[in-house]
ZAMARGU-4260 file (C-alpha; in steps of 0.2 Angstrom, whole numbers, plus 5000, padded with zeros to 4 digits):
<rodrens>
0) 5081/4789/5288 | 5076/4771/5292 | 5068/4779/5308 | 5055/4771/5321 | 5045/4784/5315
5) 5036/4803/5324 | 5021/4793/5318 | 5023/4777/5327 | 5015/4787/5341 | 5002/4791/5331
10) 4999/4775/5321 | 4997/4764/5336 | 4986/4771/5343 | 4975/4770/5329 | 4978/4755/5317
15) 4985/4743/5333 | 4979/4726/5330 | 4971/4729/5313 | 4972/4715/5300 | 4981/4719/5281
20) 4972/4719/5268 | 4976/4713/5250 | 4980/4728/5241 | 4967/4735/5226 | 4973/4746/5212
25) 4961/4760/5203 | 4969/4768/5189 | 4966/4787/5191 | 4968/4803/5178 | 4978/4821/5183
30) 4960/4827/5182 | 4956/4817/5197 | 4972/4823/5209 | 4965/4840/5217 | 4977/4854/5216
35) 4989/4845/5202 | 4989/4860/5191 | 4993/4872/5203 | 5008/4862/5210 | 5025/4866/5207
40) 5032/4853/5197 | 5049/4858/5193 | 5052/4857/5212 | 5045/4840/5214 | 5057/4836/5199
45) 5071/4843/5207 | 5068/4830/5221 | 5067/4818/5209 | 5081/4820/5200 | 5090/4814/5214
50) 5087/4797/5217 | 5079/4794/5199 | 5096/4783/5195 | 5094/4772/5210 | 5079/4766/5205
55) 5078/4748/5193 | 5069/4742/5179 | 5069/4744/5160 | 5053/4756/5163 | 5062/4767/5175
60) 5081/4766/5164 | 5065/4773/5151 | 5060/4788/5163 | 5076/4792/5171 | 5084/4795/5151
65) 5072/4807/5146 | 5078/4815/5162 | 5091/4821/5153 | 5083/4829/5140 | 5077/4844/5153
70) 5059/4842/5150 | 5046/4852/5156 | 5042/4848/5175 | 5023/4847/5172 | 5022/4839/5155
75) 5035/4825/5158 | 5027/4821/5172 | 5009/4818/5163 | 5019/4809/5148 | 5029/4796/5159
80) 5016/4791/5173 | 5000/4787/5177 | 4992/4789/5195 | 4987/4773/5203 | 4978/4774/5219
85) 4983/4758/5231 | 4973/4753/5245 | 4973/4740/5258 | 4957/4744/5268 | 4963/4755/5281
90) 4962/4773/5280 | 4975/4786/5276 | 4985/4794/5289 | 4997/4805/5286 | 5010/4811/5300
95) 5027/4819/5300 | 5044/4818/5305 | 5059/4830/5305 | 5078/4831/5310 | 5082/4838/5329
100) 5097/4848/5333 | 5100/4846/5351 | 5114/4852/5360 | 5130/4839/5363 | 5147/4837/5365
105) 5159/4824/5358 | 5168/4822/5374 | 5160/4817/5392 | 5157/4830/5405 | 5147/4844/5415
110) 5130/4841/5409 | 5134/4830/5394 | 5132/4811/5403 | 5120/4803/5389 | 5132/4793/5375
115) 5123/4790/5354 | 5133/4776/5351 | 5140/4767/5337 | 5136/4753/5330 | 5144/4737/5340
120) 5156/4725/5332 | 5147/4711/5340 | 5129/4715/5336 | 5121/4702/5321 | 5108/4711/5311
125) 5094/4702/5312 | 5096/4694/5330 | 5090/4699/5345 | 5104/4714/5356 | 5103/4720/5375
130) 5087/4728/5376 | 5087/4748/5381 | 5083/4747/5397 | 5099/4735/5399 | 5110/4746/5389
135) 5104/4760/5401 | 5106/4750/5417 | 5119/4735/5415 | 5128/4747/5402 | 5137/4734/5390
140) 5143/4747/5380 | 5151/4759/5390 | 5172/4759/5388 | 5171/4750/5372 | 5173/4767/5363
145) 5156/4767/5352 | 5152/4784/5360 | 5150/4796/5343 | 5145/4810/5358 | 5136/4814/5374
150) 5117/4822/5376 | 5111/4830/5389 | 5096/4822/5391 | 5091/4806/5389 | 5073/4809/5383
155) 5082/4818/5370 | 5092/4804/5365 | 5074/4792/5364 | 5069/4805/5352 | 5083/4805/5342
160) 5081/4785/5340 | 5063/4788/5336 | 5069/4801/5321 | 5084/4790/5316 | 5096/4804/5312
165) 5101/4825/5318 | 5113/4839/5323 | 5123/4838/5337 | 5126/4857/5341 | 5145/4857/5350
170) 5150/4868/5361 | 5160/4877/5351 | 5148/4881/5340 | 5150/4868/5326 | 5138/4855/5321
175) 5141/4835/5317 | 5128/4825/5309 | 5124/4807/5314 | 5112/4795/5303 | 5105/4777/5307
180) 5118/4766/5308 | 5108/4751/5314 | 5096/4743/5329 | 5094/4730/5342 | 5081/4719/5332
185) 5070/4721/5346 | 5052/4726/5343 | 5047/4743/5342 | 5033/4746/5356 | 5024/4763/5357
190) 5027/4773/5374 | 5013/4784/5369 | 4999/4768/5369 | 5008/4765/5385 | 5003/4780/5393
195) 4984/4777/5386 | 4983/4761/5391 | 4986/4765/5408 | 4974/4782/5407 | 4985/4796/5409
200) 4981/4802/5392 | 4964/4797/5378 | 4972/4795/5363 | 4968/4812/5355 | 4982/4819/5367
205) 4995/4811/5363 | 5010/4819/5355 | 5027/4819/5354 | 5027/4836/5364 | 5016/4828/5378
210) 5027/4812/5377 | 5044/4822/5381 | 5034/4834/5394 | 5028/4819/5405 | 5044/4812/5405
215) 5053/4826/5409 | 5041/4830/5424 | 5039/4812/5430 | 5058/4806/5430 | 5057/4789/5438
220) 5041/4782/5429 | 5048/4792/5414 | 5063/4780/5412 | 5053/4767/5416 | 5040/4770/5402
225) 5057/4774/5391 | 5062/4754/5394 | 5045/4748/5389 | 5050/4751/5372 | 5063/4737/5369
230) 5071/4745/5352 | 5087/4753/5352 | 5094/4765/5339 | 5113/4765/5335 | 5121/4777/5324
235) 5137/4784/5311 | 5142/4799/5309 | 5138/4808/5292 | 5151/4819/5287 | 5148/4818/5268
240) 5132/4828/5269 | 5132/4845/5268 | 5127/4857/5281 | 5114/4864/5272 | 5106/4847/5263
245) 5096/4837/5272 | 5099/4821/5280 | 5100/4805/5271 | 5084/4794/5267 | 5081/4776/5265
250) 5088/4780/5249 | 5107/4785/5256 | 5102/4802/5245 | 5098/4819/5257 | 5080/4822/5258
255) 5070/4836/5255 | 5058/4848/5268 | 5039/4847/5261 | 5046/4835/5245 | 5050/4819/5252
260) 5040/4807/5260 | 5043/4792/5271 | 5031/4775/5264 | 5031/4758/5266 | 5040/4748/5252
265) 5029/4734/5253 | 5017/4744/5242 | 5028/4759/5236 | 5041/4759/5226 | 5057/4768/5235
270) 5060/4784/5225 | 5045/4784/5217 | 5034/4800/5215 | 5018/4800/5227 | 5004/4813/5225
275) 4999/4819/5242 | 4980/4826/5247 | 4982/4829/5266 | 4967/4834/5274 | 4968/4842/5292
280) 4970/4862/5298 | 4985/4866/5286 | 4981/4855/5268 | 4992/4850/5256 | 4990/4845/5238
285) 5007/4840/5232 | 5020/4830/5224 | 5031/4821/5236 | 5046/4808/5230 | 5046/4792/5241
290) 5064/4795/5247 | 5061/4784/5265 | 5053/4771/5277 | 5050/4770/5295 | 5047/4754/5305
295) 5030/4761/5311 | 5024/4767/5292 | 5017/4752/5287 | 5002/4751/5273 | 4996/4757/5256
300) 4989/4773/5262 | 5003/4779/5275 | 5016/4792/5273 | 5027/4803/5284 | 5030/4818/5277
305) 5047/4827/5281 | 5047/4843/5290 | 5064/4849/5290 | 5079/4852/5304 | 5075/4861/5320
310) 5065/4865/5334 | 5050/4873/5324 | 5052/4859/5309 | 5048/4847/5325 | 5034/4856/5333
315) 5025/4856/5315 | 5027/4839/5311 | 5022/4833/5328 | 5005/4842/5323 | 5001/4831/5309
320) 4986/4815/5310 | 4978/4819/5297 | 4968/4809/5283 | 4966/4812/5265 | 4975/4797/5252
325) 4990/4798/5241 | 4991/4791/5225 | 5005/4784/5219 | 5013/4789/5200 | 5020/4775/5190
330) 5029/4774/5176 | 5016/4769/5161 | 5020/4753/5156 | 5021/4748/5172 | 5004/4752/5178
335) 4994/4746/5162 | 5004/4728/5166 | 4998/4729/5183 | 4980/4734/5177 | 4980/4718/5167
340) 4986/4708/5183 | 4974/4715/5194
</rodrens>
């Protein structure tokens, strides 16, 4: 979803200040993925299928053709790809991410006072826009008809930026959807490393949940901490998705609950199929498509992992800070070249 990224919060407060490293390859064999057997592979392929055609290269054209063919999940899997494991010396982390539905209303009044605006005409991509705090304040936008519809809270709306797309439940009942439509191009800056840094929290505490719940209860240095992040979300709404498909990745294709991941492209391949071993309370061995970035999901051995739509979908993914790797599936030919590169 192009998102600032759930696990910026997270990711800051672990990795902040930490050097990249180059990344090293190790070839890997479905013996050495945990769990690959028991997966469900027709589900991870389902998943696949749907972005599979946006993805380019002669070795991919290869992979997507036999696609066609209907071949059995498991097997065309173990035919086509091999598992490389990529690192670049940091640990993994794995957090999560989800769509919220918050209550809205596409016209301004009673409790509905906080506009999601469209993208500006006169914002450049790439160069530097008002920051938040003085679209808040100065309020360059307002009367210019960029408001897509009203919140009722504006830590809400913060929230909605860090996730980059939801539901807008009306008040008659219906839902609109609205996606990343663009930024500010100003930096992303973690209110939860904030909030440690001045020692209201340790860095174990931090959540999204806590986040929202300080903010709430202390409005005036809420907003304030708000402004500290500079980065500003604007949106579109997205009527061409269904109701009942999930919001659109990186990719522009709907994501999937507990399918798709969101990586960084630098190392992974957009649309490419990721094996996941998450470590933590609730593990999971599983087969994930890399259907999305984040601006705070940076590295070889970083991934969010989508949660779904809702208020339950949110509290799970907020959970997750967990460790484990991921290993990364590439089509044959193309890991045995990069074997003989590395």
């Amino acid at each position: 979803m192009i998102r600032e990224g759930l696990g910026a919060i997270a990711l800051s407060l672990i990795s902040a200040g930490h050097a990249m490293a180059d990344p090293t390859y190790t070839q890997l064999t479905y013996d050495d993925l945990n769990g690959w057997a028991a997966d469900d592979h027709y589900a991870a392929l389902s998943v696949f299928q749907n972005t599979c055609r946006d993805l380019r290269g002669i070795e991919w054209e290869v992979v997507c053709d036999f696609l066609q063919t209907d071949p059995d999940p498991r097997h065309f899997f173990e035919r086509f790809f091999t598992p490389v494991l990529i690192e670049d010396g940091d640990p993994m982390l794995f957090t999560g991410y989800f769509e919220p539905e918050l209550p809205g209303s596409r016209e301004r009044g009673d409790g509905y006072q906080f506009p999601i605006y469209a993208v500006p005409d006169d914002l450049v991509p790439g160069e530097p826009y008002y920051t938040r705090r003085e679209i808040d304040e100065d309020q360059p936008l307002a009367g210019r008809g960029l408001e897509l519809a009203w919140l009722t809270d504006p830590v809400d709306l913060f929230f909605l930026q860090i996730q980059g797309s939801g539901r807008i439940r009306l008040p008659d009942g219906t839902v609109m959807r609205v996606g990343y439509g663009g930024k500010n191009s100003r930096d992303y800056s973690s209110v939860g490393m904030a909030l440690v840094a001045r020692g209201i929290f340790e860095p174990h505490q931090v959540s999204a949940a806590v986040i929202r719940n300080w903010v709430r209860k202390n409005r005036p240095e809420g907003r304030e901490l708000l402004w500290e992040n500079e980065s500003y979300v604007f949106f579109r709404e997205v009527s061409e998705v269904p109701a009942e498909l999930g919001p659109l990745g990186a990719m522009n294709r709907s994501i999937t609950p507990f399918r798709s991941i969101a990586v960084d492209p630098a190392f992974v391949t957009l649309g490419a199929p990721v094996w996941i071993e998450k470590a933590g309370a609730e593990p999971m061995n599983r087969l994930m498509i890399a259907q999305d970035t984040g601006s705070a999901i940076k590295g070889a051995q970083r991934a969010d992992i989508f949660f779904g739509t809702g208020e339950e979908a949110g509290r799970a993914a907020g959970r997750i800070k967990d460790d484990g790797r991921m290993v990364v599936l590439m089509p044959s030919a193309m890991a045995q070249r990069l074997m003989a590169e590395d």
